[in-house]
N, C-alpha and C positions, 0 to 999 in steps of 0.2 A: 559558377553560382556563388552567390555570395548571405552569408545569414545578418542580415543587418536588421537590427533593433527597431522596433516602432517606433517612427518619427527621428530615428536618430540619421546626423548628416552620413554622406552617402556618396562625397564627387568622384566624379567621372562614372561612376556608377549608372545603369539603367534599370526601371522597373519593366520587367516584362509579365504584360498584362497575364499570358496564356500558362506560364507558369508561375504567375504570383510570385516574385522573388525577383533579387536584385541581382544582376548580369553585369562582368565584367569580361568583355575580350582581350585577351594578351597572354602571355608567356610569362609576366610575374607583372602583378598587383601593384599599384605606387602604396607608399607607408599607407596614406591616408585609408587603403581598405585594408591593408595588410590583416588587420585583427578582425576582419569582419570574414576573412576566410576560412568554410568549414575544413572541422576536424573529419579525421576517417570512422566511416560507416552514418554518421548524419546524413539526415534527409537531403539538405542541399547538395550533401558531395553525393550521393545516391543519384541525384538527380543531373548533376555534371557529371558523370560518368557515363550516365545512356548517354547525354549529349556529345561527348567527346568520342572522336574516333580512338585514342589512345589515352587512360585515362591516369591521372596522375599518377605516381610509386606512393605505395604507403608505408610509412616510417615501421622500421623494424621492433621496436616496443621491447618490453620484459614478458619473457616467456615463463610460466606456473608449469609446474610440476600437481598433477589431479590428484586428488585423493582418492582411497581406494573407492570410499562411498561413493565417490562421483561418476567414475568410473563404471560402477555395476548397476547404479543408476540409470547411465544414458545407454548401457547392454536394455533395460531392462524396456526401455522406451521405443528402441527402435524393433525391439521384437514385437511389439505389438503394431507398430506401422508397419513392416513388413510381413505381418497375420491381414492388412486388411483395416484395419483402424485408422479409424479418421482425426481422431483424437485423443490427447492423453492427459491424463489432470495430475502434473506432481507437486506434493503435496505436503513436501519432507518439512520438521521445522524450522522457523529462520535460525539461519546460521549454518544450517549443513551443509550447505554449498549449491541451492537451486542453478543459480548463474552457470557454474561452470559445467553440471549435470548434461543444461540444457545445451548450452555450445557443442558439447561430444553427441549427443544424441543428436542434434542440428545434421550436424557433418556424418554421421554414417546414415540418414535417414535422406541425405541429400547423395549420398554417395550410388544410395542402393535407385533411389528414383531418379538421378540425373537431374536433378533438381538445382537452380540458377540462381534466383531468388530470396533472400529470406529480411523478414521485416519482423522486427521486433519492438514490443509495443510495453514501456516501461511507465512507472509512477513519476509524478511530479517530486523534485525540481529538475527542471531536467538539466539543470546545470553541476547536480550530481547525480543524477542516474545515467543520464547520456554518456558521459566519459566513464561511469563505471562498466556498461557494457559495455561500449570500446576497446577499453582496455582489456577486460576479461576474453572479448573476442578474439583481440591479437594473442595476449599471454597464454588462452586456448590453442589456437588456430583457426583464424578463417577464411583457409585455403582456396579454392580457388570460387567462392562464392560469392556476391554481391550482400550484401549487408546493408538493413538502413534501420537505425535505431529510433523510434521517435519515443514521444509519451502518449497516455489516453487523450489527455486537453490537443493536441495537434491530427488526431485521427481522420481528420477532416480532408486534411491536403492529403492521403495517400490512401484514404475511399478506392479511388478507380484506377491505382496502379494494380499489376500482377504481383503476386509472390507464390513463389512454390511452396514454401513454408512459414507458416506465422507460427515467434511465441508470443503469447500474453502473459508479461511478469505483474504478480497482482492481480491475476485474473477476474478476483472480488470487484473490482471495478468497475463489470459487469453485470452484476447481479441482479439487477434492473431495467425490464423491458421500457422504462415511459421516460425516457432521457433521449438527447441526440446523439448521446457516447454509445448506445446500441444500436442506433440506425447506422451507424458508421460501422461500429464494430460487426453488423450483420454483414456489410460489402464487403468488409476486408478481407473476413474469416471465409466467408463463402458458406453461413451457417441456414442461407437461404437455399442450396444450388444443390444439387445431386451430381454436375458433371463439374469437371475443370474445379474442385474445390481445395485450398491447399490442404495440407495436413498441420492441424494447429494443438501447439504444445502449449497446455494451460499451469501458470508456475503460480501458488500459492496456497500459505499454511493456511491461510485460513477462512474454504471457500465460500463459506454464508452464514445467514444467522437461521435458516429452515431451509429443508429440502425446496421450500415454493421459492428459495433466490438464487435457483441454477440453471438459469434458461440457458448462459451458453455452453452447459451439454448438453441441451437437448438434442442435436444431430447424433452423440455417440447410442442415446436412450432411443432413438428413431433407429437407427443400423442394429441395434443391441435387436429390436423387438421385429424387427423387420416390413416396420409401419412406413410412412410416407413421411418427408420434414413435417409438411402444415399440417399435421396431427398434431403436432407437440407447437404448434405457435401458440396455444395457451397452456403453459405447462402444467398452473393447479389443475385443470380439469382432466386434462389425461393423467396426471398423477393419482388425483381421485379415480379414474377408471382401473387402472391400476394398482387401487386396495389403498393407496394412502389416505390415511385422517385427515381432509383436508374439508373446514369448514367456511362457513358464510362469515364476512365480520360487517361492519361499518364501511371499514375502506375497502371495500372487495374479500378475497378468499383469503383466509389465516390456516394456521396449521393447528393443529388442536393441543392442546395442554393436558392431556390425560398422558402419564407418564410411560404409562404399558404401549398406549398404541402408539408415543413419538421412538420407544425403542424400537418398535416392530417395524415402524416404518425406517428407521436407520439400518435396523439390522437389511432389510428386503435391498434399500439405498446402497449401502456396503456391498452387498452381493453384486447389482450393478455393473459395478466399476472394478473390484477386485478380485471377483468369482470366474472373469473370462478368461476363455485363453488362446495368448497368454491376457495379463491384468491390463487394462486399461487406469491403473492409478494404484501410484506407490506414494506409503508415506512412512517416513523413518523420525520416529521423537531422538531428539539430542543425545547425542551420547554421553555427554556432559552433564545432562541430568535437566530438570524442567525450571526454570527459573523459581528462585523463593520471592514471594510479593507477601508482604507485610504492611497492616496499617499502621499508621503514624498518627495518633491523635493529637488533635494542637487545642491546649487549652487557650479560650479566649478570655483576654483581660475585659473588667466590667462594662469599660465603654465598647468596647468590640463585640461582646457577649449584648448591650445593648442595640447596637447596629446591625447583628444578624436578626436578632428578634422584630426589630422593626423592617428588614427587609424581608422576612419570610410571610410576616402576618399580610404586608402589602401585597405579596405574588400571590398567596392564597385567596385574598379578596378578589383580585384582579384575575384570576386562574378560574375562578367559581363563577364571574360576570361573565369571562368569555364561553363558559361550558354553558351557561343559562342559554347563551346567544346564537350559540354551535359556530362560535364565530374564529375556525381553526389558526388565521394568521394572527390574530389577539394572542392565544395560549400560548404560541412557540414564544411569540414577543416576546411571554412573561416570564417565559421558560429561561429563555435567553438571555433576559436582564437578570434573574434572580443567581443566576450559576454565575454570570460574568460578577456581581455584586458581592457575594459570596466568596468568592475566589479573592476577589480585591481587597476583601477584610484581614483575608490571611496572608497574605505576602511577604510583612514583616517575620511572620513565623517561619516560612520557607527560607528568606532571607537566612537567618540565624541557623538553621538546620544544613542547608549548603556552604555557610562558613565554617560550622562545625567540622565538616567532610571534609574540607580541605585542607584545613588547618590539621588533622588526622591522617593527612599523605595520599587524599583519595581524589581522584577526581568526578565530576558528578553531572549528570545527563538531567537535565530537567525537561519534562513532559509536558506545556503548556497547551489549552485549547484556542485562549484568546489573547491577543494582543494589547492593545491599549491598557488590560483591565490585569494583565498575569505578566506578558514576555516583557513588555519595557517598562514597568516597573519592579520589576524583579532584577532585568540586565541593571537597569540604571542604579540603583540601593547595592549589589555586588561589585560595578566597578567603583562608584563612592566610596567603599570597603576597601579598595585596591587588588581587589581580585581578577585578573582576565575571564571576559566572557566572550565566547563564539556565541553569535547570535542567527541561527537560521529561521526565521519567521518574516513574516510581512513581502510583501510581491515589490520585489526591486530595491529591496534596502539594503541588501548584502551581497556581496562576492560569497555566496553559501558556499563553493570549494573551496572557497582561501579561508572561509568560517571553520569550515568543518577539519581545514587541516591544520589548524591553527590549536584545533583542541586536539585533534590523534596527535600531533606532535609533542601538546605538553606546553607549548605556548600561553592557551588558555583552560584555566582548571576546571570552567563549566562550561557547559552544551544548553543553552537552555530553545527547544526549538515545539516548532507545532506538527510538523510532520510526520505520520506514523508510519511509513515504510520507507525502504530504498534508499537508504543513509546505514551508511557503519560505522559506530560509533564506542568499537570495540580497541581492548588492549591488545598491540603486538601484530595489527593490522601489515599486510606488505601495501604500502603504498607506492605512488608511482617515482618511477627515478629511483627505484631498488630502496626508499629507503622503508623505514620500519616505524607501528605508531609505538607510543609510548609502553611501558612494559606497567604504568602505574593503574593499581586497580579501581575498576568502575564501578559506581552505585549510579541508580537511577530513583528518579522522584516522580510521581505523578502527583500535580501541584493541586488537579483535581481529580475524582472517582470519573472514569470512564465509564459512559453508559452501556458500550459497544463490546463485546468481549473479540469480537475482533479488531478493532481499535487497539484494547488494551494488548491483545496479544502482539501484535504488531511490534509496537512500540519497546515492548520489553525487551525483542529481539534486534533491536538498536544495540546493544550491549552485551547482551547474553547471548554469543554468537562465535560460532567457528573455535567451540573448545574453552573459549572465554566464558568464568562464572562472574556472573553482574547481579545481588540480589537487588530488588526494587519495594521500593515503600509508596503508599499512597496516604496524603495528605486529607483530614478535612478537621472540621469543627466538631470537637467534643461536646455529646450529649447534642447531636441538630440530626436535620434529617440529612446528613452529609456522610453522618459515620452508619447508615442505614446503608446507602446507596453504597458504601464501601466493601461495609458486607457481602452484598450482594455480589459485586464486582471479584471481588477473592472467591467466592465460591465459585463463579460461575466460570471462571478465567479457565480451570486446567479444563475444562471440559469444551474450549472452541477447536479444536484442532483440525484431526486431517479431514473428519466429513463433515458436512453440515447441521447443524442443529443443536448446537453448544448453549446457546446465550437466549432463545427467545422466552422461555420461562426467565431468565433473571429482568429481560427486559419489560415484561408484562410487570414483575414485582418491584422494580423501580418506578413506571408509570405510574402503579396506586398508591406508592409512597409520597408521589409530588401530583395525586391530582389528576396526571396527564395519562390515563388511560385513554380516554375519549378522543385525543388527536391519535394521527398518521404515526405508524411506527419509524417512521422517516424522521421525525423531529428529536427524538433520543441519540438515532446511529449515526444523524448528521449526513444519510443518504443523500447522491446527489446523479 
């Protein structure tokens, strides 16, 4: 099996229709596909391997030594699959070592059920979350089990293979019944089946923005209560059955903003998952301490201070015609240009504040949303300056591993990228080939105010990760409605964590800030 790129050449190579992928026969590959041959536990080598009577040796790798936490971790996982659980949600924060948690818990959880199988389903790019679990797999062990790592965006090609066990890294990715990423994610997981279902280990800090964005536990909340699945295929409403505050809105059911009943309904949510026994979800905060995030206020000089004013009075015109019109892909439009307009006023200030940092001994992680309007003109204005920038944004412009290691190494002194999970972008990292990242300490910038507190949470854990302190600052316009939403953003950040229900009050308070209460709460979090 061979992974070869869309529309790229491909000789002697064949496409075969019935497994979609390109087939080479022989005993070793001519140069020309040489590099188009998967690495160990990819989909495609997953898939030459059923095909092969005897399948390739896979390279010996660097083997990790587990931490204690990870260790008592994956004790703690498999005693609840081995209770009967069908599922586990951990939930520790970024940086404490989810990855390798999950590997050990994998392997005694496959040990005890004789289990074959296991597919593991990671964050985009997959050109570094793929080789990160690879590696972490071998530097674990992944003894004598079949392995296939893909991402969410590929869910499709491995719909209707088997797996004894799925994890889901990023689980949030889910959080959303009206996508094609949960029609897939319902075959894979087996979240529809009562029999033959694997056992799926759910990995992320930060599972939703309300108890109403956790439909893929609703199998464990069905077994917990001892109901049927399709009880729980609408989850507000059996949650409402259930006693939660769960009201009518616009777009469908919301969770209610009264502060007493969104505790009660957390505290009842809490019980759930951590009151069983044993617990069906562990979550351990850093031990390193919670990251510090601080705003940055950027004064704007008179023409710039005139350019935001003229671009805000225009969003709010055009933001008030689409509300008159209820005409919902107008509003995001405006939403959309105004943040991307906004952001591109301040650049030059960013600019200047990440030369500062480096010129100070620091290297610096910058948090962009958009492209054209933030990532390349901010890369291009720093290397103008003569500063090395690793650049991870935009689909197909970078070797993002040779990016990313290009900054661990110290090669280049800024990160500036869009992605907010599944990148390590920490000091003293072990990388691969035994060596080590740079020992130079990390600040991060978010260039704009995050509407999502799990976005922001995310992101901060690029840095702030595995023992590594990284404080982080968030950018905007002094005196706009930027240093509002910043506000906002800081308050609501320590509160996304291990259960659900952190951010949707801060989101409601950004919405009235910009107008945009009356759209889909999808147009703030960038849901998809």
């Amino acid at each position: 099996m061979l992974a070869v790129p869309f529309r790229a050449p491909a000789p002697g190579a064949v496409w075969d229709k019935d497994l979609q992928a390109h087939v080479w026969v022989g005993t070793s590959p001519p140069p020309e596909l040489a590099g188009y041959v998967p690495g160990p536990h990819t989909f495609e080598r997953f898939l030459e391997d059923e095909l092969n009577e005897t399948p390739r040796p896979l390279p010996a790798g660097d083997r990790m030594t587990p931490r204690a936490e990870q260790v008592t971790g994956a004790e703690v996982v498999a005693a609840h699959e081995a209770a009967g659980g069908r599922m586990f949600l951990l939930g520790d924060d970024p940086g404490v070592g989810k990855t390798g948690t999950a590997v050990l818990a994998v392997q005694q959880i496959a040990a005890r059920r004789g289990a074959r199988s296991v597919l593991v389903v990671a964050d985009r790019p997959a050109a570094i979350t793929v080789p990160h679990w690879t590696r972490s797999i071998t530097a674990f062990g992944a003894g004598d089990l079949r392995w296939c790592v893909t991402t969410w965006d590929r869910l499709a090609k491995v719909r209707d293979l088997h797996f004894d066990v799925v994890v889901a890294d990023e689980a949030h990715m889910v959080r959303h019944t009206t996508t094609q990423r949960w029609k897939h994610w319902k075959a894979v997981s087996g979240s529809g089946r009562v029999k033959d279902a694997p056992f799926v280990l759910l990995a992320t800090a930060t599972p939703a923005h309300s108890p109403l964005e956790l439909p893929y536990l609703a199998p464990h909340f069905a077994t917990l209560h001892g109901e049927p699945l399709r009880a729980w295929a609408d989850l507000p409403a059996r949650l409402a059955e259930h006693g939660f505050h769960v009201e009518r809105g616009r777009y469908g059911s919301t969770w209610t903003e009264d502060p007493d009943e969104r505790r009660a309904d957390l505290t009842l949510l809490r019980s759930w998952l951590a009151d069983t026994d044993p617990p069906a979800t562990l979550h351990r905060p850093a031990p390193w301490g919670d990251v510090q995030v601080t705003g940055t206020p950027v004064a704007l000089t008179p023409a710039e201070r005139a350019a935001y004013e003229q671009e805000w009075s225009s969003f709010r015109a055009e933001m008030q015609l689409a509300r008159r019109a209820k005409q919902t892909a107008r509003g995001r439009a405006a939403l959309l240009r105004f943040r991307q307009k906004a952001g591109l006023i301040r650049v030059p200030a960013t600019v200047d504040w990440v030369r500062a940092q480096v010129e100070a001994g620091r290297q610096v992680a910058v948090s962009v949303e958009f492209v054209e309007t933030a990532a390349d003109p901010i890369r291009e204005a720093l290397l103008a300056a003569g500063i090395g920038v690793s650049g991870i944004f935009g689909r197909d412009r970078f070797d993002v591993e040779a990016e990313r290691l290009r900054f661990q190494t110290g090669e280049s002194q800024v990160c500036v990228f869009t992605v907010t999970a599944s990148i390590s972008l920490h000091a003293g990292e072990q990388l691969p080939g035994g060596r080590t990242a740079s020992s130079t300490p990390r600040v991060g910038l978010f260039h704009q105010p995050r509407f999502s507190g799990i976005a922001a949470r995310q992101v901060t854990g690029r840095t702030h990760r595995d023992h590594q302190v990284s404080p982080w600052r968030i950018a905007y316009a002094e005196d706009t409605v930027e240093e509002q939403v910043a506000k906002v953003m800081v308050e609501r950040l320590a509160v996304t964590g291990s259960t659900a229900g952190g951010d949707t009050a801060g989101l409601q308070q950004i919405a009235e800030l910009l107008d945009a209460d009356w759209l889909p709460q999808a147009s703030l979090t960038g849901a998809d």
